[in-house]
LUMVEXDO-684870 format. One record per residue (C-alpha): x, z, y; residue in three letters. Coordinates in Angstrom, 3 decimals, always signed. Example, Ala and Ser with C-alpha at 12.3 -4.5 7.8 and 13.67 -1.06 7.14 Angstrom:
LUMVEXDO-684870
+12.300/+7.800/-4.500/ALA
+13.670/+7.140/-1.060/SER
//
This chain:
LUMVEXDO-684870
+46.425/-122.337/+70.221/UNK
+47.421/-119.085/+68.946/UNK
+50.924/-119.278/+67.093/UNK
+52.052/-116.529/+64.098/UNK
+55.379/-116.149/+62.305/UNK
+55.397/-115.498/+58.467/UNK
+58.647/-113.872/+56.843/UNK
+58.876/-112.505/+53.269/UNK
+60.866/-113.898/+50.553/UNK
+64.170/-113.664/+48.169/UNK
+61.670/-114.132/+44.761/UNK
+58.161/-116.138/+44.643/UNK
+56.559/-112.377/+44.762/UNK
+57.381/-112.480/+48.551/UNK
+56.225/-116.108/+49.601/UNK
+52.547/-116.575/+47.417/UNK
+50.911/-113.951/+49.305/UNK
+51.623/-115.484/+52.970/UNK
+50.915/-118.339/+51.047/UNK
+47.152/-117.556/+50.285/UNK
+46.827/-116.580/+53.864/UNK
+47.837/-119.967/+55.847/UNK
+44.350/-121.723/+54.601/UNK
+42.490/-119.393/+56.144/UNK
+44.888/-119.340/+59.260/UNK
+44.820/-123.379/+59.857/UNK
+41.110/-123.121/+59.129/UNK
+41.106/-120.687/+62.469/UNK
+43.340/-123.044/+64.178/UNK
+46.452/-121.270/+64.386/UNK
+49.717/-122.736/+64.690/UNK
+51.720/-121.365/+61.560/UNK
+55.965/-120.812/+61.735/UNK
+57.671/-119.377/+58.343/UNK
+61.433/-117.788/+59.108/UNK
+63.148/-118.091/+55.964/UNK
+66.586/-117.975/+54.440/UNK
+67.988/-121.774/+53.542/UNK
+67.870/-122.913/+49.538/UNK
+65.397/-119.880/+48.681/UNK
+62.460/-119.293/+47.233/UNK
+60.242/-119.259/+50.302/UNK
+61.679/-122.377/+51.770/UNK
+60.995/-124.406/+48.195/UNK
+57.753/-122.879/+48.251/UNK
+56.746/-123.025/+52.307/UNK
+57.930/-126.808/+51.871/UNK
+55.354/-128.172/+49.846/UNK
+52.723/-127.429/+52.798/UNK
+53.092/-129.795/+55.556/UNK
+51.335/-127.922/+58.121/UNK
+53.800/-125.163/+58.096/UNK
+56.987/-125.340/+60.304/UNK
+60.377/-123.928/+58.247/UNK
+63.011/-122.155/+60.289/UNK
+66.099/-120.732/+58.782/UNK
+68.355/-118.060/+59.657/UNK
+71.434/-115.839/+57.927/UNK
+70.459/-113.302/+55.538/UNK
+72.415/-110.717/+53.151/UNK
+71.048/-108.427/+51.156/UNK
+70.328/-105.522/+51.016/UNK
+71.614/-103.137/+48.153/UNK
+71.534/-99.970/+47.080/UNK
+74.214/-100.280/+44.773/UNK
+78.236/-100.622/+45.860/UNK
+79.232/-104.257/+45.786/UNK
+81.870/-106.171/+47.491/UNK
+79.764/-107.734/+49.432/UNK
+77.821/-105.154/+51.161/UNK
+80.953/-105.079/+53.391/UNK
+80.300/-108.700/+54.319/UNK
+76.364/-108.686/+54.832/UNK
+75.598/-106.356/+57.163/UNK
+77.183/-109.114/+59.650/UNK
+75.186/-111.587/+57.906/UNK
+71.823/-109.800/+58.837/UNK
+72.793/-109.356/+62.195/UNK
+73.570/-112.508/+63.017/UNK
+70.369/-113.076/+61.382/UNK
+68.558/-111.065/+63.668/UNK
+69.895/-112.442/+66.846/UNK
+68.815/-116.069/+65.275/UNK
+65.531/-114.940/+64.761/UNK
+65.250/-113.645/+67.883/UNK
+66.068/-116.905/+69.382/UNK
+63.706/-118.942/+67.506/UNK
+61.015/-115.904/+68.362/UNK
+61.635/-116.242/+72.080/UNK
+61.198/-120.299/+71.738/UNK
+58.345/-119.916/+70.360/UNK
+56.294/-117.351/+71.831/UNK
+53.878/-116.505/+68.875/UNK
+51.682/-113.788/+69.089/UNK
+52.361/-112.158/+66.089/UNK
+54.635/-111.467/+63.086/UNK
+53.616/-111.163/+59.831/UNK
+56.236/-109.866/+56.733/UNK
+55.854/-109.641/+53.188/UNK
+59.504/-108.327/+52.619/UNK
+62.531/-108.769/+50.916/UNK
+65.461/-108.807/+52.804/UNK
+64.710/-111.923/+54.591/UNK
+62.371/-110.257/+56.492/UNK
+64.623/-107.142/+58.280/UNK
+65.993/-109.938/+60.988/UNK
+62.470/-111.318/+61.672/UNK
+60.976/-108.366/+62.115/UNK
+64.057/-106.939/+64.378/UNK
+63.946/-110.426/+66.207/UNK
+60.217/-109.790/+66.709/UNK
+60.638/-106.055/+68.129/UNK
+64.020/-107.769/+70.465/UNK
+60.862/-109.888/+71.785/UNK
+58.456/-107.331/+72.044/UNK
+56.226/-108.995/+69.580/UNK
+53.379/-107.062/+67.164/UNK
+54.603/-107.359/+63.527/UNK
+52.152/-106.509/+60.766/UNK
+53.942/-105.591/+57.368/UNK
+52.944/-105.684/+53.450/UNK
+53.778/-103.178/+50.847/UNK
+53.221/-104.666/+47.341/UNK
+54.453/-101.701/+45.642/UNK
+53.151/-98.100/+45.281/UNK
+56.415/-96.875/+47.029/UNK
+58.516/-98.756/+49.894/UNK
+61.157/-101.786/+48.739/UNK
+64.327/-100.686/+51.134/UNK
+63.573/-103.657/+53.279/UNK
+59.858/-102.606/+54.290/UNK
+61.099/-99.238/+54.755/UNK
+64.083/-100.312/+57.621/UNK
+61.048/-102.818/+59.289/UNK
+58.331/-99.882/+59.323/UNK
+59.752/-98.068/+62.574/UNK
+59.283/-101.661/+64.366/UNK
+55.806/-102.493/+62.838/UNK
+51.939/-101.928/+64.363/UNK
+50.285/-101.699/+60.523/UNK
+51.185/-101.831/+57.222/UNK
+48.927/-103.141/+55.179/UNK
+49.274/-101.707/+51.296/UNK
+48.149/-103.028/+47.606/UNK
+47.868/-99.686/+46.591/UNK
+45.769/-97.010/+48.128/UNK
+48.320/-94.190/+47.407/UNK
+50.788/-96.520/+49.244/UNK
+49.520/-95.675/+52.205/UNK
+50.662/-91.839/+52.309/UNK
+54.286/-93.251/+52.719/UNK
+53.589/-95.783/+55.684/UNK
+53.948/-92.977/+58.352/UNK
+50.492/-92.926/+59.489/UNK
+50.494/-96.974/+60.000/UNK
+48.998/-97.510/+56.389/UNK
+45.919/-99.501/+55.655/UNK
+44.410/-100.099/+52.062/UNK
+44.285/-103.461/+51.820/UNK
+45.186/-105.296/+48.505/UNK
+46.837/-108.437/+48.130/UNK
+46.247/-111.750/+49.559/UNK
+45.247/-114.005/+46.077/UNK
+45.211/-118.084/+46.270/UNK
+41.838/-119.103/+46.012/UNK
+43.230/-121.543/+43.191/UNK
+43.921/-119.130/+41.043/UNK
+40.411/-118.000/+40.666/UNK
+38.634/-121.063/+40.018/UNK
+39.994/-122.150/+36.716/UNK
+37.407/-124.054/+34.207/UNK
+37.167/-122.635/+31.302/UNK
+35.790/-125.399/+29.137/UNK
+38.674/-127.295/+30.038/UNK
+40.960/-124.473/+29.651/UNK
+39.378/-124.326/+25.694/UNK
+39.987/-127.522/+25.154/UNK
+43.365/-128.151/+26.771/UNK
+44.077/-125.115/+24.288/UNK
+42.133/-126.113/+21.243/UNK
+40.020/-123.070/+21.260/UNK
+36.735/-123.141/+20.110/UNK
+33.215/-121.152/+21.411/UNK
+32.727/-118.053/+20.092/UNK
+35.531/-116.160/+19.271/UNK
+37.331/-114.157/+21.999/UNK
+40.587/-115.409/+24.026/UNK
+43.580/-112.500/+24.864/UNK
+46.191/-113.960/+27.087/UNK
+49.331/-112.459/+26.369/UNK
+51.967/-112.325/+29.329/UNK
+55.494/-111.679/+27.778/UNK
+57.213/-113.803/+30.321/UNK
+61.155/-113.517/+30.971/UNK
+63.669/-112.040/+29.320/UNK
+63.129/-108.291/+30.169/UNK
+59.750/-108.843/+28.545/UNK
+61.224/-109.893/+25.096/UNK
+59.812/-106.745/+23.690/UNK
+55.818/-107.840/+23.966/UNK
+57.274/-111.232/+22.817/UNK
+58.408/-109.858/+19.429/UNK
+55.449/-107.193/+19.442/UNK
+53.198/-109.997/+19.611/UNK
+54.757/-112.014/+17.344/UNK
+54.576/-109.329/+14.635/UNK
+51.114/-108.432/+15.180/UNK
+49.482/-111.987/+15.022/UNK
+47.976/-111.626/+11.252/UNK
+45.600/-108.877/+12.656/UNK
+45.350/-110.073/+16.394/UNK
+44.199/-113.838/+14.883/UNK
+41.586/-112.194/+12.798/UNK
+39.609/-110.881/+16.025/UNK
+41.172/-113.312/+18.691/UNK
+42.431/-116.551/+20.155/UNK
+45.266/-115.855/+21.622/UNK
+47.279/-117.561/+24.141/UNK
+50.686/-116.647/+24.426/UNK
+52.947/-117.341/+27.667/UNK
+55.953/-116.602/+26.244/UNK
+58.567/-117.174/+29.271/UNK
+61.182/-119.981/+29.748/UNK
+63.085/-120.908/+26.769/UNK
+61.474/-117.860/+24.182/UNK
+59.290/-120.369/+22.210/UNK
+59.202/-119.549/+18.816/UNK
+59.112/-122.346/+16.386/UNK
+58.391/-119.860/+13.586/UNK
+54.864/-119.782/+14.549/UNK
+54.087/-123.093/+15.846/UNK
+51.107/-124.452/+14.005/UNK
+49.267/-120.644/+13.322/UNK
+46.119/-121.298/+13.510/UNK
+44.410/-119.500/+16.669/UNK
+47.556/-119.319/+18.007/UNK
+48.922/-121.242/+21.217/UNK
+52.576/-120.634/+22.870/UNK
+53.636/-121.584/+25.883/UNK
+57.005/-121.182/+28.071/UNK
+54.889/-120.703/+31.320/UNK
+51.376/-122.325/+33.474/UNK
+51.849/-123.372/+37.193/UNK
+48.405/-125.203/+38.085/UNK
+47.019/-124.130/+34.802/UNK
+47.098/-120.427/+35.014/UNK
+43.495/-120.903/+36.584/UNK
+42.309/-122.316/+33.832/UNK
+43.949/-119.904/+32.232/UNK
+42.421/-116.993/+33.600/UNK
+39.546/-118.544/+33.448/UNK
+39.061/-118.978/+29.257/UNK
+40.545/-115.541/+28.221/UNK
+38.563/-113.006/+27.789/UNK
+41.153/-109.798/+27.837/UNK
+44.709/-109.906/+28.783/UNK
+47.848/-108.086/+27.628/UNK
+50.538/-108.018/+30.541/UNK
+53.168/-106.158/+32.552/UNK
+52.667/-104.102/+35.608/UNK
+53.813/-105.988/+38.555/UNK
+52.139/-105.453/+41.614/UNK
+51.504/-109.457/+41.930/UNK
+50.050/-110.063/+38.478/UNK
+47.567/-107.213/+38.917/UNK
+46.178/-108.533/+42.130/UNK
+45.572/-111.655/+39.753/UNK
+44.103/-109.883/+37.338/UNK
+42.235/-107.194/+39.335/UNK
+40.651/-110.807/+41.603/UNK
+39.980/-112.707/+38.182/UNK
+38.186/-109.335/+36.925/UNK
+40.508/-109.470/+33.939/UNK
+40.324/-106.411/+31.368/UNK
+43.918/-105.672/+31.075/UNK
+45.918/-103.546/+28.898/UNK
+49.202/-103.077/+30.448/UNK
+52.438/-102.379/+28.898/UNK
+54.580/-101.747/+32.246/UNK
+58.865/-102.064/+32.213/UNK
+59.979/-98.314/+30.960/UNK
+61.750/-96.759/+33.874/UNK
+65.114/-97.624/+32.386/UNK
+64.501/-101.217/+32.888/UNK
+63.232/-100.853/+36.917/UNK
+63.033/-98.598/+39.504/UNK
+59.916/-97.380/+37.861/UNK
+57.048/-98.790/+40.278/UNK
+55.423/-100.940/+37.044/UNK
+55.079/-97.468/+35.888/UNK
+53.556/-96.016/+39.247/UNK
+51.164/-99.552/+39.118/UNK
+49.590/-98.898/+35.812/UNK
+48.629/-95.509/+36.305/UNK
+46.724/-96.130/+39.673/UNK
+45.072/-99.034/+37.549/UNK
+44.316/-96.727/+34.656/UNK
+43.479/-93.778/+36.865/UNK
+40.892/-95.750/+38.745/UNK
+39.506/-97.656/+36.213/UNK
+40.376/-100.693/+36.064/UNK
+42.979/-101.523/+32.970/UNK
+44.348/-99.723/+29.846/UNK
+48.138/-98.791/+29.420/UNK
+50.265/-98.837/+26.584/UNK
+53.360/-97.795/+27.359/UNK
+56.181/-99.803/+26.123/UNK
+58.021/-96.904/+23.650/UNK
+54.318/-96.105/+22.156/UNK
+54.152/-100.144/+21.521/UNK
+54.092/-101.029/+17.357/UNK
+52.524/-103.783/+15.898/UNK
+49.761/-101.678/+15.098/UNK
+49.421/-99.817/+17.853/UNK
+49.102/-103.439/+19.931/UNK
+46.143/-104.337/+17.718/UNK
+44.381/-101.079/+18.591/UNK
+44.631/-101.105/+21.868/UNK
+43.782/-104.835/+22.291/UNK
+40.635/-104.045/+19.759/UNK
+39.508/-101.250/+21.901/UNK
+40.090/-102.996/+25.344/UNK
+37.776/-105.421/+23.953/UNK
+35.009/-102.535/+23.203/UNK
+35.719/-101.237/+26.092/UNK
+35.210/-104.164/+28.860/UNK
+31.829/-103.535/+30.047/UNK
+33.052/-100.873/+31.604/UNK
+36.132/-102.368/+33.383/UNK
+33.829/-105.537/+34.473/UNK
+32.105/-102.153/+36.465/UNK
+34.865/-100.665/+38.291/UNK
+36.599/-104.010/+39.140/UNK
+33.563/-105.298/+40.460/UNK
+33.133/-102.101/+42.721/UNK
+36.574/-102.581/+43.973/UNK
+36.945/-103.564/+47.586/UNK
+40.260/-104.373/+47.545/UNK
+39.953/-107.463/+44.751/UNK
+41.319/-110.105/+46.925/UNK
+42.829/-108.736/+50.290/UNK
+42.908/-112.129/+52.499/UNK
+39.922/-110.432/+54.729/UNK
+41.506/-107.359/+55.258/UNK
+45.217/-108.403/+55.799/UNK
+43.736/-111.240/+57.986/UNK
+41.796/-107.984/+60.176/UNK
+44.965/-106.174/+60.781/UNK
+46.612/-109.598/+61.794/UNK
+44.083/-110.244/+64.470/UNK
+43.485/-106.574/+65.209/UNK
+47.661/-106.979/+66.265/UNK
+48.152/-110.435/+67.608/UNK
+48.907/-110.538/+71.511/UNK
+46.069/-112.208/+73.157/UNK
//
């Protein structure tokens, strides 16, 4: 039985991709190890499927920023490293596969210490620090974003994203009436999420009058931002967040308003979504929501409004013409080949793996 050993974590961004892959992996019969850091995301995550093995090993982060403790974790990583290594030469798999974060630099160095392939995912349209200190080491690197690949030192390969199956097949009759929506009049999903997206929150908020003349809409307002101001509005539904019923949830709207992260538009690109996107200004991140819109808007396949340009008003024209225009969005998604990448970051796997 062929073994592999998946790495990537620090936020949930890192761990659902590898997690859409290990169906398709047990379905091929392979034995499946994830090297994670202990009390993280990945291992919370990684520990609700019972056919994965968890190992654990020291990590520190990696910052690009002075802090006290960047004098303490570069010995945390290398300890790291020489654990992974250990639990690499135990088990004797045949390949490595990252997702990044800073959980992954010891894996992947344990990995080259054992002379085993590693395949690596970029989510981002440039290089987080960690994927960029694993490339040297790695046989591919397998990118969301086609002009991603220009930066992988001749190793990149357009792939896309690896998307749960889950995800895409909500019900949307029992999305509308989990929701209380009715036939006939459009859905738009609105994404404000957490705290850094308070401004759609409040944009959204302001513009319901006009938006519920048109639309349903379904908020997801983020943890603890439910407004009881507007509870009760008719056509209006808020919610903090959806686990198991963001399916559905795709499923029943009809356009979506949302940020730019590179994991949400895989969603939205493999639900064939029309999306207007309002991406985090570069003041608020390192300005890759920014870089993601535009290769969505260049290509096709959303509408951007960028976040200082957002009114009210403005909202409710965009929305209204993203709803004109979703024929053609339905087009280019549909000719994209890069909807849901399990097939293609599953080729590059295999292409790698020691026999």
């Amino acid at each position: 039985m062929k073994k592999i050993v998946l790495t990537g974590g620090g936020t949930a961004g890192h761990v659902t991709p590898n997690l859409a892959l290990i169906p398709r992996l047990l379905q091929d019969g392979w034995e499946i190890h994830y090297i994670g850091a202990a009390n993280s995301a990945e291992q919370e995550l990684v520990g609700r499927v019972p056919e994965v093995t968890f190992h654990t090993v020291s990590v520190g982060k990696l910052r690009r920023y002075f802090d006290p403790r960047n004098f303490t974790d570069p010995f945390r990583v290398v300890k790291g490293v020489f654990q992974a290594a250990g639990i690499i030469r135990k088990l004797k798999p045949n390949v490595v596969f990252s997702k990044g974060g800073f959980v992954s630099v010891p894996v992947v160095y344990g990995a080259k210490l054992n002379g085993v392939p590693v395949v690596t995912h970029e989510s981002d349209m440039t290089p987080g620090l960690a994927n960029k200190l694993c490339m040297p080491f790695a046989k591919a690197q397998c990118c969301t974003f086609p002009e991603a690949v220009k930066y992988a030192r001749g190793k990149g390969v357009h792939t896309g994203t690896p998307i749960r199956p889950e995800v895409l097949n909500g019900d949307r009759n029992q999305a509308r009436r989990r929701f209380g929506f009715i036939e006939g009049l459009p859905v738009l999903m609105a994404v404000g999420g957490s705290s850094g997206a308070q401004a759609i929150n409040q944009v959204i908020w302001q513009a319901l009058p006009q938006l519920t003349e048109s639309f349903q809409v379904l908020h997801l307002c983020g943890k603890g931002n439910l407004n009881g101001a507007y509870e009760g509005t008719p056509r209006y539904v808020q919610v903090e967040y959806l686990n198991e019923e963001m399916a559905d949830a795709y499923a029943c709207a009809d356009v979506l308003v949302s940020r730019a992260g590179s994991n949400a538009l895989c969603e939205i690109l493999a639900a064939r979504k029309p999306a207007l996107l309002i991406p985090y200004p570069k003041g608020a991140s390192r300005g890759d929501q920014l870089l993601n819109a535009e290769s969505f808007r260049s290509r096709g396949l959303s509408r951007v409004l960028l976040q200082e340009d957002m009114t009210p008003d403005s909202l409710v024209a965009a929305v209204t013409q993203l709803y004109h225009d979703r024929g053609a969005l339905y087009e280019a998604m549909a000719a994209e080949p890069t909807a849901n990448g399990i097939d293609n970051v599953l080729e590059q796997i295999y292409k790698y793996a020691k026999p």
